[in-house]
C-alpha atoms as a printed R data frame, in Angstrom:
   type eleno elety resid chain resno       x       y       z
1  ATOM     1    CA   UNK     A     1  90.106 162.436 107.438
2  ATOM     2    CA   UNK     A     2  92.305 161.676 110.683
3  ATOM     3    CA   UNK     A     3  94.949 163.405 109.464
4  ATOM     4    CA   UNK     A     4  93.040 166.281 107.871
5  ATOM     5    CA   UNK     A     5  92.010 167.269 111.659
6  ATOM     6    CA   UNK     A     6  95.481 166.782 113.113
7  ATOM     7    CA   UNK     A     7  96.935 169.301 110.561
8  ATOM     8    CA   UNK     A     8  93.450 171.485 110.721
9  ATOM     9    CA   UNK     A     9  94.891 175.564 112.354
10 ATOM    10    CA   UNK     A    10  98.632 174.689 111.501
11 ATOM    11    CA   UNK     A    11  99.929 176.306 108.579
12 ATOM    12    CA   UNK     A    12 100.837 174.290 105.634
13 ATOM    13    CA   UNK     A    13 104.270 174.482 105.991
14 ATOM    14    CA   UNK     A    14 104.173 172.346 109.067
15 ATOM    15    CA   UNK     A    15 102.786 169.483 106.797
16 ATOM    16    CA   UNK     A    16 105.788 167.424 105.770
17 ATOM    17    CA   UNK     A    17 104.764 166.209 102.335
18 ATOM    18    CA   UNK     A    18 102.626 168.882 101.481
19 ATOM    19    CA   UNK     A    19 106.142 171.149 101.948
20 ATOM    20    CA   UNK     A    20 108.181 168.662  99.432
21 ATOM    21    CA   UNK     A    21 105.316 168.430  96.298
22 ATOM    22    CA   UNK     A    22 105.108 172.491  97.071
23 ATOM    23    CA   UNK     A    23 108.849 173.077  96.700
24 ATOM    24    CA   UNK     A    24 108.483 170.727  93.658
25 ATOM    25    CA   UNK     A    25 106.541 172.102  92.135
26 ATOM    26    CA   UNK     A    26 108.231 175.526  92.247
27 ATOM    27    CA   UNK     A    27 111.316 173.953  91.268
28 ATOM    28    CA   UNK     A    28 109.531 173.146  87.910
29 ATOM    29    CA   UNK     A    29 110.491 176.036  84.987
30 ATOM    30    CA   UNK     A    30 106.897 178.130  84.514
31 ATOM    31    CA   UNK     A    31 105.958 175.913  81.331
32 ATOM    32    CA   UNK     A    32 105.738 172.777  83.087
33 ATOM    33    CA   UNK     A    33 103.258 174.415  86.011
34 ATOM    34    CA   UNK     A    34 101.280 175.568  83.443
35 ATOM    35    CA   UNK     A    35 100.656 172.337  81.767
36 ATOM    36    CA   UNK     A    36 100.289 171.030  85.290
37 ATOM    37    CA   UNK     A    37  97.221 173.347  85.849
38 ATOM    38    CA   UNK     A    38  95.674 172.725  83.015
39 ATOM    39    CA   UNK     A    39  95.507 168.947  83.248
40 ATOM    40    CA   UNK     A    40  94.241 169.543  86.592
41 ATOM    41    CA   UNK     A    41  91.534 171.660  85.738
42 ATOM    42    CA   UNK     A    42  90.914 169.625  82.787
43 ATOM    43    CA   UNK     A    43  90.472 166.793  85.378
44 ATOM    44    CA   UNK     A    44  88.384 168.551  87.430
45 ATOM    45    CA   UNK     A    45  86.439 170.365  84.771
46 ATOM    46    CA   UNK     A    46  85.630 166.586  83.457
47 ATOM    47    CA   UNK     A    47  84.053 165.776  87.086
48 ATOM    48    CA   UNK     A    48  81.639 168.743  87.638
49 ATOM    49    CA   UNK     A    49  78.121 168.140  87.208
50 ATOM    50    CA   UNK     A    50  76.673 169.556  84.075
51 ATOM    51    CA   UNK     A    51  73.994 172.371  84.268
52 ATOM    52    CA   UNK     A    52  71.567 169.921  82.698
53 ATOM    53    CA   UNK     A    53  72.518 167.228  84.665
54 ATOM    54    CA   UNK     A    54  71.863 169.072  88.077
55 ATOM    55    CA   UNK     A    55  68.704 170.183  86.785
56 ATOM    56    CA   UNK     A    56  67.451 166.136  86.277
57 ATOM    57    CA   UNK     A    57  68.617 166.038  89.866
58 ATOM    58    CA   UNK     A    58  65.829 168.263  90.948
């Protein structure tokens, strides 16, 4: 969280690391991005609350 506010109204590009895993990832041929993204949102897809579990929230 500390360092999310000390990089909070700089652009990304000021961010050290963020700047290598970005030019990384472009480096990467369009096939392997792709995969990339879909793992992710697989990932992330796995994580989100279900409709019917947000309704027994209620």
């Amino acid at each position: 969280m500390v360092r999310a506010r000390a990089v909070v109204g700089r652009p990304w590009t000021s961010d050290p690391g963020l700047r290598v895993q970005v030019d990384a990832i472009l480096a990467m041929p369009p096939e392997d991005r792709l995969r990339i993204l879909e793992e992710q949102v697989s990932t992330l897809s796995a994580l989100r609350p279900t409709a019917r579990a947000a309704v027994a929230q209620r």
